[in-house]
N, C-alpha and C positions, 0 to 999 in steps of 0.2 A: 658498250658491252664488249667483253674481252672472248675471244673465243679458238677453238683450235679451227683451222682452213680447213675444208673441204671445200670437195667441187659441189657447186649449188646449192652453197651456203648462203648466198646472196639472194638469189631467188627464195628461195626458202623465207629468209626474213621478209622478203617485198612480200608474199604472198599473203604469211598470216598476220603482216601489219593490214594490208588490205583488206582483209578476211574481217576483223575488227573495225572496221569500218575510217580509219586513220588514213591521213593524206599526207606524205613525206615532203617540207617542204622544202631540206637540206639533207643533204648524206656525205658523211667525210667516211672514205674506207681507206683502209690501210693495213697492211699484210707484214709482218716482219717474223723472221724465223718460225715458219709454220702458225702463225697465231694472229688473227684477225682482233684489229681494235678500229671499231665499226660506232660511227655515233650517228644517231638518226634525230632529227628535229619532226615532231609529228605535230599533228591536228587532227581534231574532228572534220566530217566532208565540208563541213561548213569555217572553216578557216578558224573556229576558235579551239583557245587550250584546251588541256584536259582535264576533267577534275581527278581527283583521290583515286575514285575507285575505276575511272576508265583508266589510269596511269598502272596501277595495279594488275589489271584484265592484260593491257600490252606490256608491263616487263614480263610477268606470267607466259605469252605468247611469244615472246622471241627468247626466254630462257628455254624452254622447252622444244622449240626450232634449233635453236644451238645445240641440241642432247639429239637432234634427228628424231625427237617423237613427233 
């Protein structure tokens, strides 16, 4: 996910990935001229993928963490 920095944007994403119930089990961040490109490798609590619509639920929740809603 490509996004503009701000402060507590990271947290932000940790939260409402959590919130969702997703276990991160990799995080590349990386900041370059104001604009965060942030890739998250997730799970269910239980160490498996995600299907369709839990993929859907979490881009849904960290596009709208990127917009600060």
């Amino acid at each position: 996910m490509r996004s503009q920095d701000r402060p507590g944007l990271l947290h932000d994403l940790g939260q409402v990935l959590a919130e969702e119930g997703l276990s991160v089990r990799s995080a590349h961040i990386s900041t370059f001229a104001g604009q965060t490109l942030d890739t998250f490798y997730v799970t269910d609590r239980r160490g498996s993928e995600l299907g369709p619509a839990a993929v859907a639920r979490a881009l849904a929740v960290v596009i709208d963490a990127c917009d600060g809603a």
